[in-house]
N, C-alpha and C positions, 0 to 999 in steps of 0.2 A: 465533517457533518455526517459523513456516511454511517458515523455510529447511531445517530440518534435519528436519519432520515424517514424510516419507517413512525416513530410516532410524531414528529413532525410533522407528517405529511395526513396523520389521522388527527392530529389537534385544527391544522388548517382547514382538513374537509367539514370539521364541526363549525367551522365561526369563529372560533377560535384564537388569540393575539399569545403568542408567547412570547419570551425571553430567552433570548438564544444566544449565547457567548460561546465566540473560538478562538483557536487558540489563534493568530496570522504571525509569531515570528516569536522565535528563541534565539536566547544567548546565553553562551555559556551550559552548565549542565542542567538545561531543563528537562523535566519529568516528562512533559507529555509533547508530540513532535506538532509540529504547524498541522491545522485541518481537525483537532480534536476538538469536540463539543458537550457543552452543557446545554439542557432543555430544560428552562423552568416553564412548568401551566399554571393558568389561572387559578387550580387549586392550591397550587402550592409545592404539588409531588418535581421530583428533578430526573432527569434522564440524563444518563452519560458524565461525563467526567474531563476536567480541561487541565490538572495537575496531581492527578493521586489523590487529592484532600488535602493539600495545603492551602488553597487561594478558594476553595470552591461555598465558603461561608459568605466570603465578600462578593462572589460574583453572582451568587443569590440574590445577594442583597442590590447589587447593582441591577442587576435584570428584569427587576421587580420596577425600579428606576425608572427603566428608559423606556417599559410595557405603558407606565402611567403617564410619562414628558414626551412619547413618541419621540425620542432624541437618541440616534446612536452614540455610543461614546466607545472611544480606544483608551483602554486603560491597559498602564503597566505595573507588572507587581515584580516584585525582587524579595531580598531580604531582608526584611523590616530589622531597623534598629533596638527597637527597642524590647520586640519580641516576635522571633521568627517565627513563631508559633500561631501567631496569631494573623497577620496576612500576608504573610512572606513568602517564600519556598525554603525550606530547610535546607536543600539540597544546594544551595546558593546560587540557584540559578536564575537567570528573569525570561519574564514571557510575557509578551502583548497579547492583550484579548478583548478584540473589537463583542462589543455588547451590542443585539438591536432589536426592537420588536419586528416580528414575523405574523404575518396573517395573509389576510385573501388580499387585502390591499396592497401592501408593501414588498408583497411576493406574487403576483401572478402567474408566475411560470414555474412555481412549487411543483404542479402536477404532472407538466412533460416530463420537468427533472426528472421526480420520483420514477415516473414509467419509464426513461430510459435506461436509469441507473438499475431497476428491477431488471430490465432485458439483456443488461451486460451491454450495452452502447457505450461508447467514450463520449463525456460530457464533463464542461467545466463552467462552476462557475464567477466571475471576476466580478469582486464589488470596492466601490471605493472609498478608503478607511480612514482615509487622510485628504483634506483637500481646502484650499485656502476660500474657498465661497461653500459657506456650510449648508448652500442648498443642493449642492452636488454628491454630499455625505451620504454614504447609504444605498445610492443609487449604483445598479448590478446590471450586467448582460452575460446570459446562459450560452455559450459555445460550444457548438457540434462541429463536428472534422468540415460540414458542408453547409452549415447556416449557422445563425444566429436572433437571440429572442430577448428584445429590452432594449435600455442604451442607456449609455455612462453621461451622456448631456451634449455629446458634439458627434458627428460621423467621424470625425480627425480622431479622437479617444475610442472608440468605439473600434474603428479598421484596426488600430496597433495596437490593443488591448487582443483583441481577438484575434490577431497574429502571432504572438508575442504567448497568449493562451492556447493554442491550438500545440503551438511546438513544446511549451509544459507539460499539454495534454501527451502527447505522442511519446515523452517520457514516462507517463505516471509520478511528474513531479507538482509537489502543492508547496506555495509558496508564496512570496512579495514581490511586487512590482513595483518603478518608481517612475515616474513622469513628471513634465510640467504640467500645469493646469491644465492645457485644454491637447494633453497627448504628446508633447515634446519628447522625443526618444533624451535628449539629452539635458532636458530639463527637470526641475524638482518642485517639488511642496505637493505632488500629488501623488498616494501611495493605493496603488489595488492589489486586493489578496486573491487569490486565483486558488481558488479549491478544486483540484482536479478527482472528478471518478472515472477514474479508466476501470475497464471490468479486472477483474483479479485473475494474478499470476499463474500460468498453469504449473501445473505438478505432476509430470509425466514417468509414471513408477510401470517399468518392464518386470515381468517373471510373478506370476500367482503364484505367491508363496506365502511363508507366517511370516516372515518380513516384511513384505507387500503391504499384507493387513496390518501392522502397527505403523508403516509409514504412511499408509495414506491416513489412516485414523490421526497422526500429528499434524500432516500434509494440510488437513482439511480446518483441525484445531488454529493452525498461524493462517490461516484464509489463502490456502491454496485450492484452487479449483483441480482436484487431482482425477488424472485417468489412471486406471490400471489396464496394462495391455499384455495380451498372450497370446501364442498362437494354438495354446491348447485348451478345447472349450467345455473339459470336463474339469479343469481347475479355473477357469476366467469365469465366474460365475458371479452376479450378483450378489446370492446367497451367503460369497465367500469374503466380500468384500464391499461392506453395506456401508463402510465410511466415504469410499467412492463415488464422486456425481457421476463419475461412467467408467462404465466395463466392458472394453473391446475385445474382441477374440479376432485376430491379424496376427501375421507376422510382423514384429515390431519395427525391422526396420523398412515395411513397408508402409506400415501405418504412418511412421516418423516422416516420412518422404513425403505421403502425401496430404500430413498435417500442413510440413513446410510448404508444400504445392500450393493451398488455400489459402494460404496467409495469415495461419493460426498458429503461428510459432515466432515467438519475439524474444528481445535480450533481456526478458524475465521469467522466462521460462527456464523450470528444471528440469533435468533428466535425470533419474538417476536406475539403472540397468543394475537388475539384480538376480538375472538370471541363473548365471554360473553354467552357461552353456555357451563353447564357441561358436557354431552354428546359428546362435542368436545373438550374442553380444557381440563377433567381431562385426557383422554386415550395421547391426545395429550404431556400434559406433563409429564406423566409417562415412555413418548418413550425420548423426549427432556433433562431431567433432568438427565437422564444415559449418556447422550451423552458427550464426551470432544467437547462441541462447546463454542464459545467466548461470549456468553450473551444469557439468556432467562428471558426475561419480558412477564407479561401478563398484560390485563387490566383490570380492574375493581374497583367496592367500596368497601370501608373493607368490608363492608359487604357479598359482593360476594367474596374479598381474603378469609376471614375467613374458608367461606364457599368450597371455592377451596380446602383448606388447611386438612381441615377435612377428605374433600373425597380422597386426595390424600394420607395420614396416610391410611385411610383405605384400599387403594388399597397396601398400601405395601411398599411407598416411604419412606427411609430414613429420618430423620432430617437433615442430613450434604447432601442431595442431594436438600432438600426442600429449604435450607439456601443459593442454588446459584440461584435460582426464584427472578428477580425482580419483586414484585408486592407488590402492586401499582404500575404500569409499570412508569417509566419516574423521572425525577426532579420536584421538586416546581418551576416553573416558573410563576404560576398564569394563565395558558394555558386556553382557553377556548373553541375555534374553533380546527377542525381537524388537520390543518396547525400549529396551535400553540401547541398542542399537539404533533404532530411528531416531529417539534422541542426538546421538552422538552423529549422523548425518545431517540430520535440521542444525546443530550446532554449527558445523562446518560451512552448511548454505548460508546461516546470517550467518558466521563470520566473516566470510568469501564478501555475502553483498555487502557489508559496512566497515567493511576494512579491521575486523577488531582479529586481535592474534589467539585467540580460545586459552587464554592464559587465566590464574586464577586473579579477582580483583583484589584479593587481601592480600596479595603480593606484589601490589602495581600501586604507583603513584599516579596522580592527574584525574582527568575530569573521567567521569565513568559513563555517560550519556557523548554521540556523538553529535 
């Protein structure tokens, strides 16, 4: 929903009833992953996107639906028989996509959302998509780390929904949940989809330089919240580095340190040190390399990894801490320019987070979406 929560949240403040279909569960190679969304308005126009454009005529059409029957529906699409083209997925993949009308009524607590998920707050929220008394269809409760606003139909549903979503949340995972009717951890026929918006991953790029600036400018492109940090403030400059939500001027690995101090460094967090000074990268990465964060690469030629590597033994570092250092920072892509380089590092980061091998896919068999 986060794609489309900003005009969602401007059709609600008008009066407003749209048609809002998400994606809540994939199998197989679907296009688009759980939490992606379509916004149809009363005019007509659509926002966002729930498969590339293969299912997205029919879920128009269905949206339109359930705006005029007030009835939500869970519909599944796959690979039509008779022509995949026409409301299938090509890709052969299936994906459930809970449809529901949204407005001031059926969403009250549209507007916290919106203003939390604006402020970078962790908030989730769990509705339910499946459920054997279809007056309980539909009905949501919004979770924050320390309340919660609405209710699924019982306080028994509502505690183990919002436990059960709190610890989703603390991952940044969006997904399915399954229960009995009225909350049975071990029971079934009742299904809620927990759309988690944790605020976005940081993107922690060391050394003001012309690689800095192409990586934060991709950093920020795959929705990374990226710092650039330096401890020199004739090159750490705004000016230099406008793709940046922020430009510190610190020594990095003190800045690092006292990021992790605050509580503003998690296991999605990137590092990636592109200094090419040991005076900065080794303290740097001796704070880095302790961290449970989601990737640390640095840059440079073996010859300077070697050298990295030496100094950081000597400072004290582990082998099985040194072993999570990517460096040689990036993939083989044959990079040569800055921009092609940052490429060839973003490549490495999502391969790293989703398990894929940077291989080519017209040389690979099996599913290509994970």
């Amino acid at each position: 929903m986060r794609d489309v929560l900003e005009e969602l949240h401007r059709r609600w403040s008008a009066g407003e009833t749209v048609g809002l279909g998400t994606v809540v569960a994939t199998f197989s190679s679907a296009p688009r992953a759980p939490g992606a969304a379509m916004l149809v308005a009363p005019d007509g126009t659509v926002t966002g996107s729930v498969s590339g454009g293969c299912v997205e005529g029919a879920v128009y059409e269905l949206a339109q639906q359930v705006v005029e029957d007030r009835t939500p529906v869970l519909q599944r699409y796959g690979v039509s028989d008779d022509d995949a083209f026409s409301v299938g997925l090509t890709c052969g993949g299936i994906i459930d996509i809970y449809v529901e009308p949204v407005d001031r009524e059926s969403m009250p607590e549209l507007a916290e959302l919106a203003e939390s998920v604006h402020k970078g707050q962790p908030v989730a929220v769990a509705t339910i998509v499946e459920h054997p008394d279809p007056e309980r269809l539909g009905r949501r409760v919004v979770v924050w780390p320390q309340r919660t606003a609405g209710t699924l139909g019982s306080s028994r549903m509502d505690d183990a929904v919002a436990d059960d979503a709190r610890g989703m949340l603390a991952t940044g995972r969006t997904g399915m949940l399954h229960y009995g009717p009225d909350g049975q951890r071990r029971g079934e026929g009742a299904s809620v989809f927990v759309n988690s918006f944790e605020p976005p991953p940081r993107l922690l790029v060391f050394g003001a330089i012309d690689f800095a600036a192409a990586m934060a400018r991709l950093g920020a492109y795959l929705g990374y919240q990226v710092t650039v940090c330096d401890a020199r403030p004739v090159f750490a400059t705004k000016s230099r580095f406008p793709d940046a939500h922020e430009v510190v001027v610190d020594w990095p690995h003190r800045y690092l340190r006292a990021e992790a101090d605050a509580g503003r460094i998690d296991r999605r967090t990137v590092v990636t040190v592109l200094t090419h000074d040991p005076k900065f990268d080794v303290p740097l990465l001796e704070v880095a390399l302790r961290l449970d964060v989601g990737y640390v690469g640095a840059m440079g030629s073996r010859r300077t990894h070697d050298d990295r590597i030496a100094r950081l033994r000597e400072a004290g570092i582990a082998d099985e801490e040194i072993a999570r250092l990517s460096s040689p920072i990036g993939l083989d892509l044959g990079a040569r320019t800055p921009e092609e380089t940052a490429v060839s590092i973003a490549a490495e980061i999502i391969a790293l987070r989703w398990g894929g091998k940077g291989q080519r896919l017209a040389e690979l068999d099996g599913r290509i979406h994970g």
